[in-house]
PDBQT receptor file of N, H, CA, C and O in Angstrom, charges set to zero:
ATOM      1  N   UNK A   1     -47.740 129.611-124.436  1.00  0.00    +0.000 N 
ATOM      2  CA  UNK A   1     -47.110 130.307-125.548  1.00  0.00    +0.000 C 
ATOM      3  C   UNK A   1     -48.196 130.622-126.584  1.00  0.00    +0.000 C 
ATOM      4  O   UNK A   1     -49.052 129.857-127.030  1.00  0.00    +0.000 OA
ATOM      5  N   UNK A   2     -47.948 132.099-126.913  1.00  0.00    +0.000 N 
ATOM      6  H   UNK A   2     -47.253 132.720-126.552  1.00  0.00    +0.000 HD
ATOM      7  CA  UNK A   2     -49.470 132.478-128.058  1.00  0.00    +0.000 C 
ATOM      8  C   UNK A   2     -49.006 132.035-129.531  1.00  0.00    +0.000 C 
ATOM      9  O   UNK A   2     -47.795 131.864-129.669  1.00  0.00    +0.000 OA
ATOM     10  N   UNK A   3     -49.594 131.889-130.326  1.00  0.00    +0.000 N 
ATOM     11  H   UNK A   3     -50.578 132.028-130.214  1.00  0.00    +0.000 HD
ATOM     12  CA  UNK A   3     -49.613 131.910-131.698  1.00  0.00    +0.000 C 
ATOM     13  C   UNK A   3     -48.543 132.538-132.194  1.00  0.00    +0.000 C 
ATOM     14  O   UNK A   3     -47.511 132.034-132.639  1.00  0.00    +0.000 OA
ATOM     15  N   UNK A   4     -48.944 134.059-132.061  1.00  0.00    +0.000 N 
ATOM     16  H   UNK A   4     -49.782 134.468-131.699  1.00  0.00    +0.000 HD
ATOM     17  CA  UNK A   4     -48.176 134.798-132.771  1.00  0.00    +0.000 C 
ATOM     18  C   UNK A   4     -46.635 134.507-132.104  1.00  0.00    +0.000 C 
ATOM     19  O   UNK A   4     -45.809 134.774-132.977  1.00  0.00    +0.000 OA
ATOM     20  N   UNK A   5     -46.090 134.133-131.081  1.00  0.00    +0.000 N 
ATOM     21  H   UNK A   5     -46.761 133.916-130.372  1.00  0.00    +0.000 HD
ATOM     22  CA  UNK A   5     -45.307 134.178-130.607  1.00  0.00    +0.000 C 
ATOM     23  C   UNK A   5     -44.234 133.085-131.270  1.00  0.00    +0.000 C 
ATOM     24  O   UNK A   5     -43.068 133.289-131.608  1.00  0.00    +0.000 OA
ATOM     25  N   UNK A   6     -45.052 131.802-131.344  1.00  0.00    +0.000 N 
ATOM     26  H   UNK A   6     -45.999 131.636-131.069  1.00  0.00    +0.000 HD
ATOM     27  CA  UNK A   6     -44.477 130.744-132.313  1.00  0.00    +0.000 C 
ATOM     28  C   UNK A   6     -44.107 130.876-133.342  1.00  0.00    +0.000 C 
ATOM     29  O   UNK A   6     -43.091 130.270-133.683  1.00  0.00    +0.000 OA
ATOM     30  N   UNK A   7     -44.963 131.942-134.479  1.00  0.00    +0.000 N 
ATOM     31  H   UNK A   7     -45.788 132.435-134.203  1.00  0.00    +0.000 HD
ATOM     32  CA  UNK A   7     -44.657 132.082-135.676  1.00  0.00    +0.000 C 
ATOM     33  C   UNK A   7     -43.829 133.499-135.672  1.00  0.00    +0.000 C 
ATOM     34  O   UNK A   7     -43.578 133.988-136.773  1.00  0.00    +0.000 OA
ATOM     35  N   UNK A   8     -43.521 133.983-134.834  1.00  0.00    +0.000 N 
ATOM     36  H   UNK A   8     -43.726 133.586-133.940  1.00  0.00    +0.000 HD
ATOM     37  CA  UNK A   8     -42.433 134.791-134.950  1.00  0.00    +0.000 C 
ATOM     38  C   UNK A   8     -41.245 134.304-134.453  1.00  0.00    +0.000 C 
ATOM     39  O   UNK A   8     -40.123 134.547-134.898  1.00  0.00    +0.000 OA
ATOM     40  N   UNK A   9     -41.536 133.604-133.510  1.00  0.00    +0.000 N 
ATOM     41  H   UNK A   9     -42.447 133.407-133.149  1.00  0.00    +0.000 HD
ATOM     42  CA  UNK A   9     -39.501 132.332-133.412  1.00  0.00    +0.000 C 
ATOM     43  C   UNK A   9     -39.296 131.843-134.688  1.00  0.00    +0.000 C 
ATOM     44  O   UNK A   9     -38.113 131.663-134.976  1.00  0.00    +0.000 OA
ATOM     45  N   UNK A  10     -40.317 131.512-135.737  1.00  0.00    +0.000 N 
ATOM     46  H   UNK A  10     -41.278 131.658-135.503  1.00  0.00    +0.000 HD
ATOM     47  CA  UNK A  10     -39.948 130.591-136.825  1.00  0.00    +0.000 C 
ATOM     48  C   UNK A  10     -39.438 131.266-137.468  1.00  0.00    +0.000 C 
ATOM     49  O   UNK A  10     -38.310 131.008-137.888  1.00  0.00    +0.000 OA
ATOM     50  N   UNK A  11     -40.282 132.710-137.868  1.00  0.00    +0.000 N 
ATOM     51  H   UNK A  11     -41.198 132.920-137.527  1.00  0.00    +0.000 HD
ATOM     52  CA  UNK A  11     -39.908 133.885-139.109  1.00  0.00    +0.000 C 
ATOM     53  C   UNK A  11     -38.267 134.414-138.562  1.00  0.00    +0.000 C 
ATOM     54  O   UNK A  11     -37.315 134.672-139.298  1.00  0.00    +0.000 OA
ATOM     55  N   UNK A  12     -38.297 134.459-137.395  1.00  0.00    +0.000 N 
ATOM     56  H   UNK A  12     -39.070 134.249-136.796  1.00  0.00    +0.000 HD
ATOM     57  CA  UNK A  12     -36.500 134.901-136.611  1.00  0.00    +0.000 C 
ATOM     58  C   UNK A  12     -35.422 133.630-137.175  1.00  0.00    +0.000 C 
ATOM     59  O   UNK A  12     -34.236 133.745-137.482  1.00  0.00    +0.000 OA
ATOM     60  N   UNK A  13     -36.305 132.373-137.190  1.00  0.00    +0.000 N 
ATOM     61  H   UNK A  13     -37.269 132.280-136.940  1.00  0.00    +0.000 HD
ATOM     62  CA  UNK A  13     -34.788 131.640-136.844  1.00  0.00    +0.000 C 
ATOM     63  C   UNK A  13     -35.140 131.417-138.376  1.00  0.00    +0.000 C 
ATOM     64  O   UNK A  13     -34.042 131.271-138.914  1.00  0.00    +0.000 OA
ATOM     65  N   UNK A  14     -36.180 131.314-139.395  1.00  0.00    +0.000 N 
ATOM     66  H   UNK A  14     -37.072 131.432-138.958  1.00  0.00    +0.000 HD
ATOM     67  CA  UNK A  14     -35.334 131.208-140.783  1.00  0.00    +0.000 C 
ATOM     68  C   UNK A  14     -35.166 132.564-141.763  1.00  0.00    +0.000 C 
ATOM     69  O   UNK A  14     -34.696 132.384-142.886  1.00  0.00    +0.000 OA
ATOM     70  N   UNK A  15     -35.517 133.810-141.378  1.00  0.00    +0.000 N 
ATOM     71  H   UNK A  15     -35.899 133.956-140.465  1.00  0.00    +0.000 HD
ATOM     72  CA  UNK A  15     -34.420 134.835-141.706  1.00  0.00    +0.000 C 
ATOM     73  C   UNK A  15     -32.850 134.975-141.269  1.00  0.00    +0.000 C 
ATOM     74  O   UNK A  15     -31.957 135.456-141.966  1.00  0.00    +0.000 OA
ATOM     75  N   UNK A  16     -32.733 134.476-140.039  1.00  0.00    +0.000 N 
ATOM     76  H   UNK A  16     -33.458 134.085-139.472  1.00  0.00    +0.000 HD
ATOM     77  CA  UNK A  16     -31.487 134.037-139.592  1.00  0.00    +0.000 C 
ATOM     78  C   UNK A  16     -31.448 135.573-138.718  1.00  0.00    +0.000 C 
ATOM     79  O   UNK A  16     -30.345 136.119-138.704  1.00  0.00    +0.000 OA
ATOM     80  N   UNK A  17     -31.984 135.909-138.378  1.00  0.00    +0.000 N 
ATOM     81  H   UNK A  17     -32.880 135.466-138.389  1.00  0.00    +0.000 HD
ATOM     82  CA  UNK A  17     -32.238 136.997-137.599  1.00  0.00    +0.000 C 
ATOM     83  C   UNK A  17     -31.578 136.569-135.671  1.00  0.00    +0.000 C 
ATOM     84  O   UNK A  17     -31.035 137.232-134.788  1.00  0.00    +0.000 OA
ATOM     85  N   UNK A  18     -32.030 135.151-135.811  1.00  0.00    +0.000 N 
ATOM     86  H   UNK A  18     -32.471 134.612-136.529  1.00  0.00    +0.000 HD
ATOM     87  CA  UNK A  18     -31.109 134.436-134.437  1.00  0.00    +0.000 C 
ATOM     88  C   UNK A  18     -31.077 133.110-134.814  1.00  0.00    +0.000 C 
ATOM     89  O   UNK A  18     -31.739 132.507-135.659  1.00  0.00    +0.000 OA
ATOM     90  N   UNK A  19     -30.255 132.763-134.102  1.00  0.00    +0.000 N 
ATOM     91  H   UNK A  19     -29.717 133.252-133.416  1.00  0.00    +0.000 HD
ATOM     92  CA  UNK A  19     -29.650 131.187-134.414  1.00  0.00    +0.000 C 
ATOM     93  C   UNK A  19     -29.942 129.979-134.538  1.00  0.00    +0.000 C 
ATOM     94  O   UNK A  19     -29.811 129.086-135.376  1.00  0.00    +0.000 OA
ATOM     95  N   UNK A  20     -30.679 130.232-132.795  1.00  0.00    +0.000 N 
ATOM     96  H   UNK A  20     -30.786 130.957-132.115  1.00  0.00    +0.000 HD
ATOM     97  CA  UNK A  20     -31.296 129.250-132.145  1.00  0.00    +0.000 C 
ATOM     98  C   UNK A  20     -32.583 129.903-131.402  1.00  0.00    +0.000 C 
ATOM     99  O   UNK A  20     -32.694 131.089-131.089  1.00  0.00    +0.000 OA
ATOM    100  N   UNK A  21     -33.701 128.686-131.152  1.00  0.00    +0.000 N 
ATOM    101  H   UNK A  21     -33.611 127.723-131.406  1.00  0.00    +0.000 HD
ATOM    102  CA  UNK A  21     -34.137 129.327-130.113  1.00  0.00    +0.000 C 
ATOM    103  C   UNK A  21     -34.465 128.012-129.133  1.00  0.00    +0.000 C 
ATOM    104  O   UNK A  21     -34.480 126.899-129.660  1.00  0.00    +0.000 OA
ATOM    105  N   UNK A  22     -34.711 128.140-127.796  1.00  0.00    +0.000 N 
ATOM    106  H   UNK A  22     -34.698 129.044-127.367  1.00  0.00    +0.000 HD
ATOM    107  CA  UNK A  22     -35.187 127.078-127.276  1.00  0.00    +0.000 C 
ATOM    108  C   UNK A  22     -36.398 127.050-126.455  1.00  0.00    +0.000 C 
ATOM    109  O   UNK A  22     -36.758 127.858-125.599  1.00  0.00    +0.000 OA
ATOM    110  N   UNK A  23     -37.029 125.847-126.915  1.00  0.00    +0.000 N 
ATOM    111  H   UNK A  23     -36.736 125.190-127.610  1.00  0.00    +0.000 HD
ATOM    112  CA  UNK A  23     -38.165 125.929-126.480  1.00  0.00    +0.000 C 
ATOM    113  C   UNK A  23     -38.510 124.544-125.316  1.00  0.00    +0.000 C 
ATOM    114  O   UNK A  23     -38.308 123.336-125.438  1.00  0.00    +0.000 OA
ATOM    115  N   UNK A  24     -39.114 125.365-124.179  1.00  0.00    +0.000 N 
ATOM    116  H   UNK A  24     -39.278 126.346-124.080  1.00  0.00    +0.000 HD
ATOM    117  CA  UNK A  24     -39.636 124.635-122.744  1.00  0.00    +0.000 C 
ATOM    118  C   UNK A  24     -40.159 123.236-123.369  1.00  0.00    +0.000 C 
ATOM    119  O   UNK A  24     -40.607 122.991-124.489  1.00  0.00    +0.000 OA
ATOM    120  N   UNK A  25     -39.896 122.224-121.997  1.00  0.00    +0.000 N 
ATOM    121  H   UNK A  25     -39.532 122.423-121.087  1.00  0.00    +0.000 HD
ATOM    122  CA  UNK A  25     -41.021 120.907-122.539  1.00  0.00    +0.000 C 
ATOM    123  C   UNK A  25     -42.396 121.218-122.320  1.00  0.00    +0.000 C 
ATOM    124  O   UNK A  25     -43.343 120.537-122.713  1.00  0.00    +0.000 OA
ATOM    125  N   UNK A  26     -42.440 121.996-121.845  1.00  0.00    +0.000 N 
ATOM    126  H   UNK A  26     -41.670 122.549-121.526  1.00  0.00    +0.000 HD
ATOM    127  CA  UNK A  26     -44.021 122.462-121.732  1.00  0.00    +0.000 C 
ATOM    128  C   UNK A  26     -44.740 122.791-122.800  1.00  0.00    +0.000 C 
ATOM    129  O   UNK A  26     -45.909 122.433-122.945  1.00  0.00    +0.000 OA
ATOM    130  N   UNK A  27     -44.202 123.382-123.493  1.00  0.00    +0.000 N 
ATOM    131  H   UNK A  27     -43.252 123.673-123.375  1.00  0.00    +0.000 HD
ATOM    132  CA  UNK A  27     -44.453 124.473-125.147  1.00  0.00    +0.000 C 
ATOM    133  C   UNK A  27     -43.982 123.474-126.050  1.00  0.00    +0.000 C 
ATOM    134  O   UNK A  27     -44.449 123.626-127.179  1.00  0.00    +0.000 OA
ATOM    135  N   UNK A  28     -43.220 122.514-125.927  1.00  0.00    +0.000 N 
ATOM    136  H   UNK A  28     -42.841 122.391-125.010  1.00  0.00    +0.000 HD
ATOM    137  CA  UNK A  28     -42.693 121.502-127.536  1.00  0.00    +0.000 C 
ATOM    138  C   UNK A  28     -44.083 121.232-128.236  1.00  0.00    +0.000 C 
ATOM    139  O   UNK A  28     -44.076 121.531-129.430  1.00  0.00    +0.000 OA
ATOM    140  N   UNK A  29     -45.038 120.829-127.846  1.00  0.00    +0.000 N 
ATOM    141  H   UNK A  29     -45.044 120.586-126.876  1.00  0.00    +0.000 HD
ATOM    142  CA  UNK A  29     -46.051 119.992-128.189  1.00  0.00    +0.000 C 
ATOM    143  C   UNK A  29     -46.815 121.245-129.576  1.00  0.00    +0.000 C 
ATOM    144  O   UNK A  29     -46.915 121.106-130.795  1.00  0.00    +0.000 OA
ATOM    145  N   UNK A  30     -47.166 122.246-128.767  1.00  0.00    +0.000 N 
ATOM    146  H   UNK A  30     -47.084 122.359-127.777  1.00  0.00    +0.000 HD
ATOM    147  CA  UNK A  30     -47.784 123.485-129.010  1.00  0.00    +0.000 C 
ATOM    148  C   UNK A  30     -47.118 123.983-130.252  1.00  0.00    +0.000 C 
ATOM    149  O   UNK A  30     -47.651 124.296-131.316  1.00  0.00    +0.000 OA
ATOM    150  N   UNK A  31     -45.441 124.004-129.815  1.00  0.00    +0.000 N 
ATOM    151  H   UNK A  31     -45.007 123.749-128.950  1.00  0.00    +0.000 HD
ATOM    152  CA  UNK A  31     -44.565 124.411-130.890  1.00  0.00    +0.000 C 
ATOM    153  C   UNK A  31     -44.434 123.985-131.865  1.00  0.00    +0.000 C 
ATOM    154  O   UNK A  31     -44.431 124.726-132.848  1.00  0.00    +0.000 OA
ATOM    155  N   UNK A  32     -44.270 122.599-131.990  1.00  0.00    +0.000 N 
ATOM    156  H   UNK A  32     -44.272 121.997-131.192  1.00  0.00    +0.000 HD
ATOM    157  CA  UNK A  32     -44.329 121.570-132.794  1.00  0.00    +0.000 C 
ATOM    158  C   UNK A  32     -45.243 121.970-133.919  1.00  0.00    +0.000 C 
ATOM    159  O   UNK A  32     -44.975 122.407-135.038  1.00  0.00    +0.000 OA
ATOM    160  N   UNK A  33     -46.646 121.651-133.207  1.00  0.00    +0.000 N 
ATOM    161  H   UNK A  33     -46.864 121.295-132.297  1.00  0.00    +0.000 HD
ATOM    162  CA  UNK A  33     -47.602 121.734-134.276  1.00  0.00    +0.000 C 
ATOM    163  C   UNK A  33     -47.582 122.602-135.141  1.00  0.00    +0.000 C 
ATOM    164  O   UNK A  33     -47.715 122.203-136.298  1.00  0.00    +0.000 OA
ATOM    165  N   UNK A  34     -47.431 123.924-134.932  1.00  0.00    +0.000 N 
ATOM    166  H   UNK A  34     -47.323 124.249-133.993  1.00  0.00    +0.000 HD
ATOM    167  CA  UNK A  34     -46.834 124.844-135.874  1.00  0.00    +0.000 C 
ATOM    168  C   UNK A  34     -45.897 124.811-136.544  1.00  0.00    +0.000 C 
ATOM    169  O   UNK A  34     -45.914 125.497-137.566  1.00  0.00    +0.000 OA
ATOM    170  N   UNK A  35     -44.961 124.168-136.294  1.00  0.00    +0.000 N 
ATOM    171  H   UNK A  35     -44.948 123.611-135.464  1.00  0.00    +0.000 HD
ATOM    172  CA  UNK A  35     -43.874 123.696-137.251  1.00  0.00    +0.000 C 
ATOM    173  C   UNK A  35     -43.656 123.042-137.798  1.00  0.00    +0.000 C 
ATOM    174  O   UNK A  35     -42.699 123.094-138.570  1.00  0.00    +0.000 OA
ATOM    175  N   UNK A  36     -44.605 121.875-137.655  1.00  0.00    +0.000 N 
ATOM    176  H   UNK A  36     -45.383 121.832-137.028  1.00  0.00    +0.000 HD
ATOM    177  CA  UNK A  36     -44.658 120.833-139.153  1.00  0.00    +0.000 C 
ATOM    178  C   UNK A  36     -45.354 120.958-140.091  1.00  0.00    +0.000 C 
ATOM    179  O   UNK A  36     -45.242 120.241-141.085  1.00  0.00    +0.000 OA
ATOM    180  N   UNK A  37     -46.341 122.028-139.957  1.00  0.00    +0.000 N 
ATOM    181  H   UNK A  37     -46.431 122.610-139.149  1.00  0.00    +0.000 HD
ATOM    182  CA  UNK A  37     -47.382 122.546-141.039  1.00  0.00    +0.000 C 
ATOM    183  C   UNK A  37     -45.984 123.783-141.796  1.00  0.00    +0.000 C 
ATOM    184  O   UNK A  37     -46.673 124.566-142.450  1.00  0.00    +0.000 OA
ATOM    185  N   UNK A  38     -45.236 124.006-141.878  1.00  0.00    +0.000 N 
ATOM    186  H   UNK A  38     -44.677 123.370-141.346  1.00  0.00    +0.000 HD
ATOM    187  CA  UNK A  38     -44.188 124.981-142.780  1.00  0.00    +0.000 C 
ATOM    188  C   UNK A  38     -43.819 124.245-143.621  1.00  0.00    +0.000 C 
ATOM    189  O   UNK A  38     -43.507 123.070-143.430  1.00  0.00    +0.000 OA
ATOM    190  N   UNK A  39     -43.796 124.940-144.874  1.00  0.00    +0.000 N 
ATOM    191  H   UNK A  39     -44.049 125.895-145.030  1.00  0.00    +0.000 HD
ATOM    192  CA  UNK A  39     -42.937 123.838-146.305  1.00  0.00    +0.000 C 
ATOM    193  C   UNK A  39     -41.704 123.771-146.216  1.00  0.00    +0.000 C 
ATOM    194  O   UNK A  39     -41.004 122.943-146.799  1.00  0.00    +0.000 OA
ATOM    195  N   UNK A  40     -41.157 125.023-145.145  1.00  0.00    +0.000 N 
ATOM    196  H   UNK A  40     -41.726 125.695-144.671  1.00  0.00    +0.000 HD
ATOM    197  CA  UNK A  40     -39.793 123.897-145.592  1.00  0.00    +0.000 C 
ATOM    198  C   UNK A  40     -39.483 123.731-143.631  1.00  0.00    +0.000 C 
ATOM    199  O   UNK A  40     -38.842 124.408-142.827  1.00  0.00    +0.000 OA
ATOM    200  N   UNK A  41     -40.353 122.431-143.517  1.00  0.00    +0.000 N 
ATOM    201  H   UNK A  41     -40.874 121.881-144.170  1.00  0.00    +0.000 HD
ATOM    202  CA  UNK A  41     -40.318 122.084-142.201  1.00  0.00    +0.000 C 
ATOM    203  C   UNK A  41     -39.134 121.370-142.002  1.00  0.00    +0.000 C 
ATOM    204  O   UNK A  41     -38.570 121.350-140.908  1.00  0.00    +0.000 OA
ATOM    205  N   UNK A  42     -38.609 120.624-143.260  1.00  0.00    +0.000 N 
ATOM    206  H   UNK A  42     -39.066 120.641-144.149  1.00  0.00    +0.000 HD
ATOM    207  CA  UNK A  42     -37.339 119.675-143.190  1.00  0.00    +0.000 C 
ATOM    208  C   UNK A  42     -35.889 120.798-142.778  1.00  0.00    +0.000 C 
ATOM    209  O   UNK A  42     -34.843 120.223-142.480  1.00  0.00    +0.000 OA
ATOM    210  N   UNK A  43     -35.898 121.884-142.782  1.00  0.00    +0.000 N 
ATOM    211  H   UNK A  43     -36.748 122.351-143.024  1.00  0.00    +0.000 HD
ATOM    212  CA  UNK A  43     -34.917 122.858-142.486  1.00  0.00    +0.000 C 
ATOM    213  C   UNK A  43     -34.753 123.204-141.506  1.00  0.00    +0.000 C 
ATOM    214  O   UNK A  43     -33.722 123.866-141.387  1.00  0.00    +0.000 OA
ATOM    215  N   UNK A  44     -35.612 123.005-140.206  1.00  0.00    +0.000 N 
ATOM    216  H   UNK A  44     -36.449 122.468-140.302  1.00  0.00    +0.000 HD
ATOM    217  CA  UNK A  44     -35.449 123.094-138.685  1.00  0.00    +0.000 C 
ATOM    218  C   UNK A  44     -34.715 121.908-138.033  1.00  0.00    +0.000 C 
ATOM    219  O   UNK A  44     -35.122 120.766-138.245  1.00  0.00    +0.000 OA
ATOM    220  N   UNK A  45     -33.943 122.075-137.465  1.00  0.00    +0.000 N 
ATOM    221  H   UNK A  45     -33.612 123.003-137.293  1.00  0.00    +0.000 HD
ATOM    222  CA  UNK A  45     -33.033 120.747-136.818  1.00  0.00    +0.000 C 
ATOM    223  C   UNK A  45     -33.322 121.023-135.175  1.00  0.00    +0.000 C 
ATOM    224  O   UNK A  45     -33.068 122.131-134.704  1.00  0.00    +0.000 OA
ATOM    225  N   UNK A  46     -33.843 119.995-134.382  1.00  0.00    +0.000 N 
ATOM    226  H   UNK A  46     -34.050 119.094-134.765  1.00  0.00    +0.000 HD
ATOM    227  CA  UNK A  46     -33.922 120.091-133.149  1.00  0.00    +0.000 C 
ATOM    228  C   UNK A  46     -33.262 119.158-132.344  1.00  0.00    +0.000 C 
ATOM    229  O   UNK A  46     -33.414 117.943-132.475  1.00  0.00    +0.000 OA
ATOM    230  N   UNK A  47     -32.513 119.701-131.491  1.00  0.00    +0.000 N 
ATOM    231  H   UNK A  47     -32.390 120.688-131.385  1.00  0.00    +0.000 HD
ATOM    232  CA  UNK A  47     -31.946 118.907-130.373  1.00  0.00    +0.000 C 
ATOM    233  C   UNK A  47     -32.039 119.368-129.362  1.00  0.00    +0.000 C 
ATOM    234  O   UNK A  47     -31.985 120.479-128.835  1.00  0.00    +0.000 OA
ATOM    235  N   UNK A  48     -32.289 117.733-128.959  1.00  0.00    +0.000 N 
ATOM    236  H   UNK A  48     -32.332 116.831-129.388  1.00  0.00    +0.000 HD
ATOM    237  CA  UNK A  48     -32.929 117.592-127.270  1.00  0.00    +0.000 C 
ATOM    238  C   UNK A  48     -31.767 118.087-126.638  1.00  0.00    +0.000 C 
ATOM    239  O   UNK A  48     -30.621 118.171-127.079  1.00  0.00    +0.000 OA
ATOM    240  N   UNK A  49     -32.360 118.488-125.242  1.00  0.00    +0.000 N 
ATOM    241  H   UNK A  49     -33.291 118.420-124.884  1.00  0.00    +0.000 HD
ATOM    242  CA  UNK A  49     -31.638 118.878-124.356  1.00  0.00    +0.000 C 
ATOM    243  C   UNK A  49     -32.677 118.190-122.582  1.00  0.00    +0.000 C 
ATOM    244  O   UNK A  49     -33.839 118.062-122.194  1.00  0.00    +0.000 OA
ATOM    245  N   UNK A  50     -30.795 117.875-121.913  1.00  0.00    +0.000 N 
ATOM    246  H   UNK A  50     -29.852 117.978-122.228  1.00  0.00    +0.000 HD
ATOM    247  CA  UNK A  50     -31.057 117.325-120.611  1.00  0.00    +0.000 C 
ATOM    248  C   UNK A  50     -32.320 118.361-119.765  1.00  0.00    +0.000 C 
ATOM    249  O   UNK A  50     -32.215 119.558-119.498  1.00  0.00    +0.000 OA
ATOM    250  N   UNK A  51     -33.411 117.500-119.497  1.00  0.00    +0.000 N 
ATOM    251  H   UNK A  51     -33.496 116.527-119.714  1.00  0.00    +0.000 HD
ATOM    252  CA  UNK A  51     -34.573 118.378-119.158  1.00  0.00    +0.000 C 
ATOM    253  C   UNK A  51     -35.859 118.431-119.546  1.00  0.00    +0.000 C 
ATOM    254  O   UNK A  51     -36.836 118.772-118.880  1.00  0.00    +0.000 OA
ATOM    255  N   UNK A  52     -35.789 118.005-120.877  1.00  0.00    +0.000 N 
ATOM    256  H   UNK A  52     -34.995 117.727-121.418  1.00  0.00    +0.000 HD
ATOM    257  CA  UNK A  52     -36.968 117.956-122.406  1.00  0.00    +0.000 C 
ATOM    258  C   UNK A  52     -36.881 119.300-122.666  1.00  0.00    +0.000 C 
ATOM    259  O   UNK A  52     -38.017 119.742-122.835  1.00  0.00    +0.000 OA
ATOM    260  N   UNK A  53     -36.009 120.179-122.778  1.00  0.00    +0.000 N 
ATOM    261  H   UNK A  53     -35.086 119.820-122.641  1.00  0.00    +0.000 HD
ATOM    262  CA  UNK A  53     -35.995 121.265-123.437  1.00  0.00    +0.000 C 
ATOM    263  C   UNK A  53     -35.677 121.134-124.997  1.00  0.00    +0.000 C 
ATOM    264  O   UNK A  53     -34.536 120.717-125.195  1.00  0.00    +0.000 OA
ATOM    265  N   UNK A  54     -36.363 121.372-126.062  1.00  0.00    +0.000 N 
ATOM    266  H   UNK A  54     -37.290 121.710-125.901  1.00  0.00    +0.000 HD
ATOM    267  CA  UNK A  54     -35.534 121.525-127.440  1.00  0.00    +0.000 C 
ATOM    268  C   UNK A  54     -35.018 122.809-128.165  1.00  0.00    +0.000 C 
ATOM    269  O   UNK A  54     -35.723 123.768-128.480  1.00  0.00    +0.000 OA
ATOM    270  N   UNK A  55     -33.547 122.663-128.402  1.00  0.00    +0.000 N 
ATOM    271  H   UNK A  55     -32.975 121.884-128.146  1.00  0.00    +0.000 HD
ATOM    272  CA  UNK A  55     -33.272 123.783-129.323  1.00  0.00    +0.000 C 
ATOM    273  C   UNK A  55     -33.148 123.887-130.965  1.00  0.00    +0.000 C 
ATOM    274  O   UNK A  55     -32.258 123.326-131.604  1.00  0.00    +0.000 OA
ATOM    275  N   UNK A  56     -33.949 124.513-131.408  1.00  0.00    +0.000 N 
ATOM    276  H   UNK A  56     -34.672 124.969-130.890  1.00  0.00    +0.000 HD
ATOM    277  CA  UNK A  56     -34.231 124.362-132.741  1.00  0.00    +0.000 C 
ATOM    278  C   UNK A  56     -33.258 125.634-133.779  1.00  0.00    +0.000 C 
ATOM    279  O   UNK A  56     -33.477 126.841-133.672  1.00  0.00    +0.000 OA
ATOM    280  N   UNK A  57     -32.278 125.091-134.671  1.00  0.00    +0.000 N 
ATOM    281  H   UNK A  57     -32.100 124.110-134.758  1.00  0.00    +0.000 HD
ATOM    282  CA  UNK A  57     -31.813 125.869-135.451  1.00  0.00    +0.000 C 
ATOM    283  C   UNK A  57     -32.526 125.381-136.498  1.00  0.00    +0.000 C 
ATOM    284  O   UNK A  57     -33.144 124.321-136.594  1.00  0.00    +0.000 OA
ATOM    285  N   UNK A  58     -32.301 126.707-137.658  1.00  0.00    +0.000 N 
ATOM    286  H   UNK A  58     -31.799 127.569-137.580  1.00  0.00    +0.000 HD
ATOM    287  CA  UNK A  58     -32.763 126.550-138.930  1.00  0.00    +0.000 C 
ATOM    288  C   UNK A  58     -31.171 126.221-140.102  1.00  0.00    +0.000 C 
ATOM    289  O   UNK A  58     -30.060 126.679-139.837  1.00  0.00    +0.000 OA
ATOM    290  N   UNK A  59     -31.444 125.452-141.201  1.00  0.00    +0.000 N 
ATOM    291  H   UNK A  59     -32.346 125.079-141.416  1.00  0.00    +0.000 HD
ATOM    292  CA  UNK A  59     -29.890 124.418-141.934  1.00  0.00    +0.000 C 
ATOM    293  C   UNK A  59     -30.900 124.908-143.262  1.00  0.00    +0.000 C 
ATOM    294  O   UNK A  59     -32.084 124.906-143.601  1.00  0.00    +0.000 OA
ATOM    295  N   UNK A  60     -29.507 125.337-143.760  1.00  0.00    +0.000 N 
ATOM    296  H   UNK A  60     -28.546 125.339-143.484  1.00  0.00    +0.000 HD
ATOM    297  CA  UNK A  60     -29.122 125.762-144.855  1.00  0.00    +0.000 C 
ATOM    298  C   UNK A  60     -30.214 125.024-146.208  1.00  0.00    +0.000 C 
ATOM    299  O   UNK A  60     -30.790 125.589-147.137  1.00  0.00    +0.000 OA
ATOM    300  N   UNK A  61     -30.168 123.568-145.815  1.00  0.00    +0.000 N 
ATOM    301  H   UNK A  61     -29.700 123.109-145.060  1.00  0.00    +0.000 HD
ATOM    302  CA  UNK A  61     -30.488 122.202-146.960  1.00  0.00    +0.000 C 
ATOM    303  C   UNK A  61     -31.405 121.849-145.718  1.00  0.00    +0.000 C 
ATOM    304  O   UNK A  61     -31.298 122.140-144.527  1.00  0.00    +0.000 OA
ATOM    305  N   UNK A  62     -32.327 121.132-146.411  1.00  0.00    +0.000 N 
ATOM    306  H   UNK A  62     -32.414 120.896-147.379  1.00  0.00    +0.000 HD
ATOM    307  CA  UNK A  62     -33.226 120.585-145.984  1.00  0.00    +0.000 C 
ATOM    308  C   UNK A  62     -32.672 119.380-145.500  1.00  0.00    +0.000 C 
ATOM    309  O   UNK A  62     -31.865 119.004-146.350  1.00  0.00    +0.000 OA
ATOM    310  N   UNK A  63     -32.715 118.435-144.369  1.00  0.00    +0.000 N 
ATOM    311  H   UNK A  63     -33.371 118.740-143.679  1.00  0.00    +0.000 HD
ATOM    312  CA  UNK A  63     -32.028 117.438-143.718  1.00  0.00    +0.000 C 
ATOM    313  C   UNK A  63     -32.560 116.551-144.478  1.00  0.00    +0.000 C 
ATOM    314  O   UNK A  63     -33.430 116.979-145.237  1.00  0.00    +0.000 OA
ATOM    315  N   UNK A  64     -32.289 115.291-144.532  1.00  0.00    +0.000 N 
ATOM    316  H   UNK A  64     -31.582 114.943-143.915  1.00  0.00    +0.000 HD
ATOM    317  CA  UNK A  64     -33.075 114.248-145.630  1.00  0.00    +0.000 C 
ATOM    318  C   UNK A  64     -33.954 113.131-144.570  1.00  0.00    +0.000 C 
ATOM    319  O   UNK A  64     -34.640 112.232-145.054  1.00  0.00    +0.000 OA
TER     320      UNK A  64
């Protein structure tokens, strides 16, 4: 998965442009890293899925 590709799932799922997206266990690691460097990283909610797949929506409030 390229760069730009990551930071355009992020810019989609917190414009709300799509819902969800899910990302391979292959790519979590990769994905990840890009997504904890965002300020409002606390606003992505991920759940596992049977497989190690994660689907990540973006929440309204920052989760605590």
């Amino acid at each position: 998965m390229e760069m730009n590709d990551i930071e355009n799932m992020i810019d989609e799922l917190r414009s709300g442009k799509v819902k969800q997206v899910e990302i391979t266990k292959e790519d979590f690691l990769q994905f990840r890293s890009v997504l904890v460097q965002q300020e409002d990283f606390k606003q992505f909610h991920g759940i596992a899925k049977h497989g190690g797949n994660v689907v990540y929506e973006y929440l309204s409030q920052p989760r605590s």
